[in-house]
N, C-alpha and C positions, 0 to 999 in steps of 0.2 A: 151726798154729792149732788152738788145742781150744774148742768153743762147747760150752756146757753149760746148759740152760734148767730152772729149777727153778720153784716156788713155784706160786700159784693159776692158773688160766688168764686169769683178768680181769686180775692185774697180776701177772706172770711178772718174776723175777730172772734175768737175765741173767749169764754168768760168759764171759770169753774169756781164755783163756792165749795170752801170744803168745812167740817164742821170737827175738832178733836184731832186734826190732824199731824204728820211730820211733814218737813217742807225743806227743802233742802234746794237752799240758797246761801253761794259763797259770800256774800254780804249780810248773812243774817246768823248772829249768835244761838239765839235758839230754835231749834227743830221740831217742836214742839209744842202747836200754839190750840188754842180752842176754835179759832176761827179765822180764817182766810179767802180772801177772794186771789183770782187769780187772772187775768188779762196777758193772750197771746194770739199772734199770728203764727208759732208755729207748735209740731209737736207736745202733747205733753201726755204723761202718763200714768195714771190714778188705779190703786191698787186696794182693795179691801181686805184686811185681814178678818180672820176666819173669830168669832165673838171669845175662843178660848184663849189667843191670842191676845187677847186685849186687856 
C-alpha cells in the first residue's frame, strides 16, 4: 500500500496504490484485480489481511 496526499490543506487529493487487491466498486465487475491506483478527496479505507488469510 502507497498513500500519497497532495493538494491544499483544506481539501487535500488523496492517492492509494494498492497491489493484489479487492476493490469494491458498483461499476466494476471484478473485485479482484492485481493492481490499482485510487484518486480521492474523500474517505477511504484500506485493510490488510493477516498472510494466513491470503
Amino acid at each position: 500500500v502507497k498513500v500519497t496526499v497532495t493538494g491544499e490543506a483544506s481539501r487535500p487529493v488523496i492517492e492509494v496504490e494498492l497491489t493484489d487487491a479487492w476493490v469494491w466498486d458498483m461499476y466494476r465487475k471484478t473485485r479482484f484485480i492485481p493492481r490499482v491506483r485510487v484518486l480521492t478527496f474523500k474517505d477511504v479505507n484500506v485493510e490488510e489481511l493477516p498472510p494466513q488469510e491470503l
